[in-house]
N, C-alpha and C positions, 0 to 999 in steps of 0.2 A: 504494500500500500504506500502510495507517496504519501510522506511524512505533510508536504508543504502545503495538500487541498485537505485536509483533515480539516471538519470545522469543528471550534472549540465549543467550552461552554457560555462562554460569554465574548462580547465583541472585539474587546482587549487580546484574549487568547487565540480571534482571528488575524488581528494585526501584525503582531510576533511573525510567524510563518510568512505573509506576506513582503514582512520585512527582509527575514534571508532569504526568500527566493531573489531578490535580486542579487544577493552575495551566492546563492547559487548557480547562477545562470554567468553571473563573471569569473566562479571557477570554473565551469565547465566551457565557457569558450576560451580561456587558458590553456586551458590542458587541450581542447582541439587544436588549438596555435602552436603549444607547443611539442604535440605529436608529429604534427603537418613536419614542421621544420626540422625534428629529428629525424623522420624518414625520410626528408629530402637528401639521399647521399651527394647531391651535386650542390647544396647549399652551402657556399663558402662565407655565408653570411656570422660571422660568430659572436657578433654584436648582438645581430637578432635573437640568435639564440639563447642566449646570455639573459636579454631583455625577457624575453619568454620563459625563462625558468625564474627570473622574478619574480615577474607577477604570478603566476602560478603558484609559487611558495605565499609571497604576499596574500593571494586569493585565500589560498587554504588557511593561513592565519588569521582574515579577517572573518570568514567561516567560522572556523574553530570557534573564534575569540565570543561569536555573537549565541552561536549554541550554548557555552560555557554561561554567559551572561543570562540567558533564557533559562535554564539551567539553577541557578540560582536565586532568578526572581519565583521561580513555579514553589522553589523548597521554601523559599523566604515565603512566601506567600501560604503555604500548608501550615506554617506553623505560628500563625496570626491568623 
C-alpha cells in the first residue's frame, strides 16, 4: 500500500504525507538522474555525476530527516 495516499484520521495527518510526497518525488527523480548517468559508459561528464550523487544523498536526507520529524510528532502526540 503506498504509505503517501493513506488518509488519516484527521486533516493534519492528511497534510504530513502530502508534505513528503514532494521530498518523495525529488528522491526519486535523483536516483533516475543518477542511474541515467551511471549507465551512460560514454559519459565523460564527472561533474554531472558528482552533482547527481549529491542531491541524491541530499534527497535521501531530507527524506529521512522529514519521516524522522513525522515520527516524532505522531509519538509526541500519543502521549498528550
Amino acid at each position: 500500500m503506498n504509505m503517501l495516499s493513506m488518509p488519516g484520521a484527521s486533516p493534519d495527518e492528511v497534510a504530513e504525507p502530502r508534505a513528503n510526497e514532494a521530498l518523495c518525488k525529488r528522491l526519486v527523480m535523483a536516483k533516475i538522474q543518477l542511474d541515467r548517468l551511471e549507465r551512460d559508459g560514454s559519459c565523460k561528464d564527472l561533474s554531472a555525476l558528482s552533482a547527481a550523487r549529491i542531491e541524491f544523498a541530499l534527497a535521501s536526507r531530507a527524506l529521512a530527516d522529514a519521516l524522522i520529524t513525522q515520527e516524532v510528532a505522531e509519538e509526541h502526540s500519543l502521549l498528550y
